[in-house]
N, C-alpha and C positions, 0 to 999 in steps of 0.2 A: 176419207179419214182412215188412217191404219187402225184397224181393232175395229172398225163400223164394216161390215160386210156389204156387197151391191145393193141387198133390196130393203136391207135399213136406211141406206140413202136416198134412196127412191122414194121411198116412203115418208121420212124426212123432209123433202123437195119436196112432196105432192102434198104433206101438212102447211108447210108455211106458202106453198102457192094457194091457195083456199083459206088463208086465213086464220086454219084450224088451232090454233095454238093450245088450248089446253091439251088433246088430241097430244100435242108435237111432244108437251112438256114429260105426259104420262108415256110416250113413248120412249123419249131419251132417256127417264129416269129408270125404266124395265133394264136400258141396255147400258148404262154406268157401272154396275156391280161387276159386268163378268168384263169390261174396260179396263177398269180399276185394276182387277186382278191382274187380267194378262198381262197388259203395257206399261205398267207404272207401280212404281217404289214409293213407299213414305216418305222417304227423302225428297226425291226429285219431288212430290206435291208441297213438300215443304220450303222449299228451294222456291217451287214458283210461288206461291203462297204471297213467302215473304217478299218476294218480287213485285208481284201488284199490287199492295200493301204499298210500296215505296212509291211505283210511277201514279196508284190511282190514287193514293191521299194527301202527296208530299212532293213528288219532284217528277208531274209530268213531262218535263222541258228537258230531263237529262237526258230521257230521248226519244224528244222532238214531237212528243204527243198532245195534244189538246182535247181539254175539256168543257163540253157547256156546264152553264151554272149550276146544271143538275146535278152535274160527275160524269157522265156520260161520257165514254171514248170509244171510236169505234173501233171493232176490233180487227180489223185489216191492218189498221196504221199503227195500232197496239202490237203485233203481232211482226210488221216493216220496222218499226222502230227498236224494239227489245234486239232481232238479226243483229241490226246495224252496231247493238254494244252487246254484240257477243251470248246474248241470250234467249234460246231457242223455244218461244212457245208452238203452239197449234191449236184449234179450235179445240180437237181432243181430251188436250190438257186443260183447257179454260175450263171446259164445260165441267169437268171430273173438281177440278180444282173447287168450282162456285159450287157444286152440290154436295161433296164430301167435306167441308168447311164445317165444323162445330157451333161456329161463332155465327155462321150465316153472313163470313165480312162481303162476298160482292153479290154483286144479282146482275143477269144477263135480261136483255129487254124482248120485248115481246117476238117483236120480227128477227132475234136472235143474232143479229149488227152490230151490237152494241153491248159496253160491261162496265159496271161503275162498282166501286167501293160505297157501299150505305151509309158509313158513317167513319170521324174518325180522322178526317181532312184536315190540313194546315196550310194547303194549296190556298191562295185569295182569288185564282178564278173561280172557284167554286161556291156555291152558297146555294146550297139543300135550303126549299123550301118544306119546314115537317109541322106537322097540325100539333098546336096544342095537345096535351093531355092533365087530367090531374093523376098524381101518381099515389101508389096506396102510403100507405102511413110511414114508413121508414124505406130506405134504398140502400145499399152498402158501395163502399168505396174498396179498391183493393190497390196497395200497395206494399212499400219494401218500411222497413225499420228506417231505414236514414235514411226518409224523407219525412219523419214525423215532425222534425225540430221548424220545418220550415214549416209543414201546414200548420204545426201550434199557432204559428207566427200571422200567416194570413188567408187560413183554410183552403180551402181547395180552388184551384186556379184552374184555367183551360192552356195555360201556357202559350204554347202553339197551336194547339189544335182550337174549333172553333168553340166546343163546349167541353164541359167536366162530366166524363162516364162512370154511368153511376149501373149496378147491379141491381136484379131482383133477387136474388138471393144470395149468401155467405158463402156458398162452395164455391161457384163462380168467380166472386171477389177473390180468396184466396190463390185461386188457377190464376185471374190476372195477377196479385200481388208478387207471385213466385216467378212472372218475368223478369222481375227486377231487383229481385237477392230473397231475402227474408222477408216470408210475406206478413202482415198487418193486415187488418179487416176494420173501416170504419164504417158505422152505422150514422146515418143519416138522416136526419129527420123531417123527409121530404114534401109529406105533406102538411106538415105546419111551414115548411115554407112557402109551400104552394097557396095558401091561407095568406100569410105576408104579402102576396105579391110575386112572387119567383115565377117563374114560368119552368115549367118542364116539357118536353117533346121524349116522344118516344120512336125509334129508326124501326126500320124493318127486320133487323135481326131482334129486336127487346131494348136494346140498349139503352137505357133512360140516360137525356141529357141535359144540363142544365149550365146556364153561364158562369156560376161560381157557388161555391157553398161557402158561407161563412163559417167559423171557428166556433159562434155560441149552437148552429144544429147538427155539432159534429160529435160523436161520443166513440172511444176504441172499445172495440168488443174482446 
């Protein structure tokens, strides 16, 4: 790898031939910061970011990649596929990209073969199985101004994606709301919904989700 020196690789190799992986994990994450620096811009992370965002949750097929029900793709054909349209990853990039991610959006698997997006999918191969949880007493929603008129209308939907992402806290909401113009913060009232019946699951990065909120446990803050 460019930026990984001989006997980080070596070392690297002789972790995942033994199995050793937490070993492998605290190793790559010692050697990401001074990566980060040398070879890579916040753009280009950005760039690819939103890159696997698109093939891992949305339009594996644009190129030519498959997914098990898990999310799981591996990254050899992730890596053949992206070439083939024009867009240049490398293990390098993955690994800096999955670890410097705020949101914690992918996770690379153990034998380090393989990278999925944790949550967030509209793809129908895929179907995350996630454990129940109950979640604490309110969740926040983040969104733009002109999309209020419609959730008055039929609260919050999953749309395309498979569920409605919900926040632990108000800052966060707003960071998402500001994706999408003028952000809104709705407070949620999730564990009386979870009392009702609702079901909540919570992803690997926090992410609480839920198949729809209705309009009467929805309140703007």
């Amino acid at each position: 790898m460019p930026g990984i020196d001989h006997h980080q690789g070596l070392l690297w190799k002789s972790l995942t031939e033994r199995d050793d992986f937490e070993t492998l994990d605290k190793a790559i994450s010692c050697t990401l910061p001074k990566v980060r620096v040398t070879t890579m811009n916040s753009k280009q992370l950005n760039e690819a970011s939103k890159f696997l965002s698109y093939v891992l949750r949305h339009e594996p097929q644009s190129i030519g990649l498959q997914l098990d029900t898990e999310g799981w793709a591996k990254i050899d054909s992730l890596i053949a596929g992206a070439a083939k349209e024009g867009h240049i990853l490398n293990r390098e990039l993955l690994l800096v990209v999955v670890s410097s991610s705020d949101k914690k959006r992918f996770a690379i698997s153990n034998d380090a073969q393989y990278i999925r997006a944790v949550q967030g999918h509209s793809t129908e191969s895929v179907n995350l199985q996630y454990i129940e949880k109950e979640p604490p007493e309110f969740l926040y929603h983040g969104t733009a101004t002109r999309f209020l008129e419609s959730i008055q209308q039929q609260g919050l939907i999953a749309g395309a994606r498979h569920h409605v992402h919900l926040s632990q806290d108000m800052a966060t909401a707003v960071t998402v709301g500001q994706r999408y113009g003028k952000p809104v913060v709705l407070k949620v009232e999730a564990l009386r919904m979870h009392q009702q019946g609702f079901n909540f699951f919570q992803a690997e990065n926090d992410v609480w989700l839920t198949g729809h909120v209705p309009i009467f446990f929805i309140h703007q803050e």
